[in-house]
C-alpha positions as CSV (number, residue, x, y, z in Angstrom):
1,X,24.0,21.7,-48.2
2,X,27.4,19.5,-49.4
3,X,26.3,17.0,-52.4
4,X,27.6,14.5,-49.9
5,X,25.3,15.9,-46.8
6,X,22.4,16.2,-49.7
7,X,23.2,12.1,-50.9
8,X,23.1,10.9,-47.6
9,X,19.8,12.9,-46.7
10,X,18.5,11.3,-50.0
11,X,19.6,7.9,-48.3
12,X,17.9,7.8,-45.4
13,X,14.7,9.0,-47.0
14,X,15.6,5.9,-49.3
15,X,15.8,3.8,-46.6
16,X,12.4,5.0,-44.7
17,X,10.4,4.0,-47.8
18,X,12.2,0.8,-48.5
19,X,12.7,-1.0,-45.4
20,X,10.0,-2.5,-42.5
21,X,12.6,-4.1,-41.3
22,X,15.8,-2.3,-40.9
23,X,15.5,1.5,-41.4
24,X,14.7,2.0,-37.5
25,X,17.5,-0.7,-36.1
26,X,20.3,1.4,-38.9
27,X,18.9,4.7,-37.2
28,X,20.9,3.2,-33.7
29,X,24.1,3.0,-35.7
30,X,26.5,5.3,-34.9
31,X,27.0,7.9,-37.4
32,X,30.0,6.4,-39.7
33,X,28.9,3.1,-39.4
34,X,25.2,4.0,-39.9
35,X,25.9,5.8,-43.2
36,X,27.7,2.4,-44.4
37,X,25.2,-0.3,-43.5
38,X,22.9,2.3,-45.2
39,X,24.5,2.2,-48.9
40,X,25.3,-1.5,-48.4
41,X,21.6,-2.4,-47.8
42,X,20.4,0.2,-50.3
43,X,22.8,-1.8,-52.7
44,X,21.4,-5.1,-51.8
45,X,17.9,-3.6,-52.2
46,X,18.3,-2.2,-55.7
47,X,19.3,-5.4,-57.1
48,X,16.7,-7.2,-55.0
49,X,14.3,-5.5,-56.6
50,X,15.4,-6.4,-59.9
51,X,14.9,-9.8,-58.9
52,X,11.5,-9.4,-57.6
53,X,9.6,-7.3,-60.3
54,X,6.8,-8.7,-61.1
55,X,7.1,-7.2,-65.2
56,X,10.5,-8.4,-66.0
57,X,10.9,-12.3,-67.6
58,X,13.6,-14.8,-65.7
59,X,15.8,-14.6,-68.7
60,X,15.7,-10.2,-68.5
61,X,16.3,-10.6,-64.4
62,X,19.3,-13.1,-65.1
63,X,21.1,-10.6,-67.7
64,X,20.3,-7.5,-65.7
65,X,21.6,-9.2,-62.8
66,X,25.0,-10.6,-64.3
67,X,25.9,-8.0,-66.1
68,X,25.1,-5.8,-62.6
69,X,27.1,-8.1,-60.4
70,X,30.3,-7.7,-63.0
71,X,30.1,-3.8,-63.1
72,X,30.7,-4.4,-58.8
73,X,33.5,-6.4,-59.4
74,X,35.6,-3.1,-59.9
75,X,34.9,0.3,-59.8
76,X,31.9,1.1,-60.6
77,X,31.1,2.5,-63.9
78,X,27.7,4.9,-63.6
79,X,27.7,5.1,-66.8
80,X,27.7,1.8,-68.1
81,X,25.5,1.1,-65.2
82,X,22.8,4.0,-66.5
83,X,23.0,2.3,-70.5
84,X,22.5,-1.2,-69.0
85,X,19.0,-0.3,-67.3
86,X,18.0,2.5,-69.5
87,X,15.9,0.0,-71.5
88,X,14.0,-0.9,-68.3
89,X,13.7,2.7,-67.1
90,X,9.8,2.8,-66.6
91,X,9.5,-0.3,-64.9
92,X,12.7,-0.2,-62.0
93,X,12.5,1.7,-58.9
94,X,14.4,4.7,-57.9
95,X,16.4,2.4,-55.2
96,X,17.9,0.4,-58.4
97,X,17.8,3.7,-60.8
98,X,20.0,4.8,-58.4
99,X,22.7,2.1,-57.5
100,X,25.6,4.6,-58.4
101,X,24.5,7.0,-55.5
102,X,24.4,4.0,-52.6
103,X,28.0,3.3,-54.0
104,X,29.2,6.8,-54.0
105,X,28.6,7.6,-50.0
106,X,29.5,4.2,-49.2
107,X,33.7,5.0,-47.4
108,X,36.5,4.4,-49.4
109,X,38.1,1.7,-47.5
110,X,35.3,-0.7,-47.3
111,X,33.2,0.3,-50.3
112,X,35.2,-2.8,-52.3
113,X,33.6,-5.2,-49.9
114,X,30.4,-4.0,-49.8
115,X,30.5,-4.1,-54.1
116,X,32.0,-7.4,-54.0
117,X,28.9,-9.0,-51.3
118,X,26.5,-7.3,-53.5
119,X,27.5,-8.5,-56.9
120,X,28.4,-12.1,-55.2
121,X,23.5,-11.9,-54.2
122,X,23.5,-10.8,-58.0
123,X,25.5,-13.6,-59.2
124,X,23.2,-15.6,-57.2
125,X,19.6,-13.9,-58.1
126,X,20.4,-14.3,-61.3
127,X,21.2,-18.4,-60.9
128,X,18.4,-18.6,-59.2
129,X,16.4,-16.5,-61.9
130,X,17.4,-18.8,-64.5
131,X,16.3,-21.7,-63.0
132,X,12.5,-20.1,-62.1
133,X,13.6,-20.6,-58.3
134,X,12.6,-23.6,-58.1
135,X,12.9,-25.1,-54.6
136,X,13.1,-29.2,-54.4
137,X,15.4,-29.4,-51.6
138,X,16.9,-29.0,-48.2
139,X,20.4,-27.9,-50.3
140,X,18.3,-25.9,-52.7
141,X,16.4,-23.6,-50.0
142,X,20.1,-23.3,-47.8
143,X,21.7,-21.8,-51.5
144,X,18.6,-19.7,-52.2
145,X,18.4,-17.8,-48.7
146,X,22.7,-17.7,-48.8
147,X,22.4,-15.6,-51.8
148,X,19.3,-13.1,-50.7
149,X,19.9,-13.6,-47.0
150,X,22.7,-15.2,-45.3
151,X,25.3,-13.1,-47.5
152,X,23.6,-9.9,-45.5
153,X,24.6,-11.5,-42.9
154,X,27.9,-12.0,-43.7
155,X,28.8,-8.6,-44.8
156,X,27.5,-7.3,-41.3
157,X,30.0,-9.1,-39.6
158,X,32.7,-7.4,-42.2
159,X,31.2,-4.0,-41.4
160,X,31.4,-5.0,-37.6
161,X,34.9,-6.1,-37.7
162,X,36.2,-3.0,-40.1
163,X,34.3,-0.6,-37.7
164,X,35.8,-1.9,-34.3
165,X,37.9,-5.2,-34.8
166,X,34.3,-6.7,-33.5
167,X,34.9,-10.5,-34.5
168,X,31.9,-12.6,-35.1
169,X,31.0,-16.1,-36.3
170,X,30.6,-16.6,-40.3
171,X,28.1,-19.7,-40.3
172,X,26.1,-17.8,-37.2
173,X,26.5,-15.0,-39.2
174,X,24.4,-16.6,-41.9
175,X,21.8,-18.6,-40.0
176,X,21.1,-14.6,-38.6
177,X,19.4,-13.7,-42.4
178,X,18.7,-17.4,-43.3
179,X,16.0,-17.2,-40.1
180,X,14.9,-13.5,-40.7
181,X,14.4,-15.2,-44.7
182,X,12.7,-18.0,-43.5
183,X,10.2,-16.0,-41.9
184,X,9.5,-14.0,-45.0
185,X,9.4,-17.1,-46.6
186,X,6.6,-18.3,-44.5
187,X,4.6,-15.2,-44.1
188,X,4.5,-14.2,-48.1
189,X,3.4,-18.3,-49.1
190,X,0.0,-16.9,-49.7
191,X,1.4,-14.5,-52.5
192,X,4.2,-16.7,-53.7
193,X,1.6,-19.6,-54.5
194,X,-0.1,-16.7,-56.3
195,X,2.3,-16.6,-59.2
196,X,3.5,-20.1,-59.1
197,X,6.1,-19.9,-56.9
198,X,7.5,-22.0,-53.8
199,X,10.3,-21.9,-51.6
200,X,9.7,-24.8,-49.5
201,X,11.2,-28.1,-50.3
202,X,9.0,-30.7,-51.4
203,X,7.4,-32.9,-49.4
204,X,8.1,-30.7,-45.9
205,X,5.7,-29.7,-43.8
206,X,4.6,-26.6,-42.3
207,X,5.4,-27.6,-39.0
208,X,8.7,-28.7,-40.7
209,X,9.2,-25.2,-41.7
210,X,8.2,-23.1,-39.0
211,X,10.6,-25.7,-36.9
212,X,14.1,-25.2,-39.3
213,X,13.4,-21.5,-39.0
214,X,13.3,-21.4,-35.3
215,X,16.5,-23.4,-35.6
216,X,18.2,-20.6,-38.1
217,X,16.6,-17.8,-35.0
218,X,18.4,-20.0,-32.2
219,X,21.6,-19.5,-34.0
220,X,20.9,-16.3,-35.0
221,X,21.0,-15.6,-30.8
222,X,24.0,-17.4,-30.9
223,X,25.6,-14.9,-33.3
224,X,24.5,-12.0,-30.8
225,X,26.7,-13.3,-28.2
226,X,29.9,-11.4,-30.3
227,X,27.9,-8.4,-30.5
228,X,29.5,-6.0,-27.3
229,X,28.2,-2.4,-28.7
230,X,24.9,-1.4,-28.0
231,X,24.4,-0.1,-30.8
232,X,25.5,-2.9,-33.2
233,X,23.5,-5.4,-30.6
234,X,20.4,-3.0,-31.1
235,X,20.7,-3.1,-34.7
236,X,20.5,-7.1,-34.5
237,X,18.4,-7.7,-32.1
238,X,14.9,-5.7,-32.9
239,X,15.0,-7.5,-36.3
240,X,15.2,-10.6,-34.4
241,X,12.7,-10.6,-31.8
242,X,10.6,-9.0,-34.6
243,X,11.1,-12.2,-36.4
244,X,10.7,-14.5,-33.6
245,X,7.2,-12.7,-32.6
246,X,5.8,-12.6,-36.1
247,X,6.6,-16.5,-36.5
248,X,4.8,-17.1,-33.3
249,X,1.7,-15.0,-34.3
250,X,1.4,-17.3,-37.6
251,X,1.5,-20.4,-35.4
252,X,-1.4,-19.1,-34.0
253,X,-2.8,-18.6,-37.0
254,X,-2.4,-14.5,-37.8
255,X,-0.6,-13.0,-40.7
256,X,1.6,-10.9,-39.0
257,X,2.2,-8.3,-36.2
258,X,-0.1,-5.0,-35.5
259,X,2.0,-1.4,-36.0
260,X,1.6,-1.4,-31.9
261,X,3.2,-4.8,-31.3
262,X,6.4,-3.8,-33.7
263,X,6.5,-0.4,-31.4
264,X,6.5,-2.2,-28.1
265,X,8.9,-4.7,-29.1
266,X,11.2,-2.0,-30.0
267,X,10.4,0.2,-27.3
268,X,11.0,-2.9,-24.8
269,X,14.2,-3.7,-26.2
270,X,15.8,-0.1,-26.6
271,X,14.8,0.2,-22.9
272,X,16.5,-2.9,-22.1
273,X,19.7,-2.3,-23.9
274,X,20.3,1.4,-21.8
């Protein structure tokens, strides 16, 4: 097997253990574009989970993360990549171990834009870092779910548009991962409250909340009407109505969807879409 066939195997498994959310919609992509919104997300993931670990202090995340998002401003040193979290080595994941690799199967001619969304999110995760994340506003919550959400969002619509010329809306584009964020958002306040942490502007409601993410999912429906390729409308639409059910099974006061909801709403939708 070619190191590249042997990388992008390596991906995919990657992706499988990674992602609830997007590994089966990317698995619809067709091949070329598949491969790419693979490395871009693997990207996005490795520095997410820099952000997240639960062992590194704000002011370790915040470094990691800056210097990160300057080494994607250009061509990617490995190197320089492999001294920066060499310290940190025990502690990070393979997905962030391995940033290099996402890069190096990512195509030429769009790899520059998929470097430059990801290092804008670590630019971002590291403001945010600094400043404990904390959430007091309306304007606060909209900056924190651009950065880790609503930039996805906008680098989909890139990939669409290098792909196929598909041309979609840029604000829809980010209301699509603000709502899908939103969601997480309300699903992990349990946890979140845990370690001192809230991402829900004070003084709002839950009602409140649950209501401006169904507003973020309306647009996010909106953003679908560009979508002409069953595949690309696939890959949009499962983690949608995913989204949408799991918000309506908290209203009614459960955690989240069972394994055999998630396969029926997928089943229901590829069926729908042939």
């Amino acid at each position: 097997m070619s190191n590249d066939k042997q990388l992008q195997k390596e991906a995919m498994k990657m992706l499988k253990k990674t992602s609830r959310t997007f590994y089966i919609p990317i698995t619809f992509l067709k091949p070329t574009l598949k491969m790419t919104v693979a490395s871009a997300y693997l990207c996005m993931r490795a520095i997410d989970e820099i952000e997240d670990h639960e062992q590194l202090n704000n002011e370790t995340k915040s470094q990691l993360l800056t210097e990160t998002s300057a080494l994607l401003k250009t061509t990617f040193d490995h190197k320089r990549y492999q001294q920066l979290v060499e310290p940190y080595k025990h502690l990070l994941p393979e997905v962030t171990l391995r940033l290099g690799d996402w890069i190096a199967f990512c195509p030429t001619d769009i790899v520059e834009k998929v470097q430059a969304s990801t290092s804008e999110m670590a630019e971002g995760m590291a403001k945010w870092a600094e400043n404990d994340w904390t959430i007091k506003t309306k304007e606060d919550l909209d900056d924190y779910t651009y950065y880790v959400a609503g930039l996805v969002g906008v680098m989909l619509s890139d990939l669409w548009e290098w792909n196929n010329g598909t041309k979609t809306d840029r604000e829809l584009a980010i209301a699509y991962g603000r709502g899908l964020q939103l969601v997480n958002i309300l699903r992990n306040q349990e946890e979140d409250d845990e370690r001192g942490v809230s991402f829900i502007p004070e003084g709002w409601t839950l009602d409140e909340t649950f209501s401006y993410a169904e507003k973020n999912l309306a647009l996010a429906e909106e953003y679908m009407k560009d979508l002409d390729r069953r595949d690309m409308i696939l890959f949009c639409q499962i983690p949608l109505e995913l989204a949408k059910k799991t918000l309506k099974a908290m209203k009614n006061g459960r955690e989240k969807m069972t394994r055999s909801e998630v396969e029926a709403t997928v089943e229901e939708i590829t069926s729908a879409q042939q």
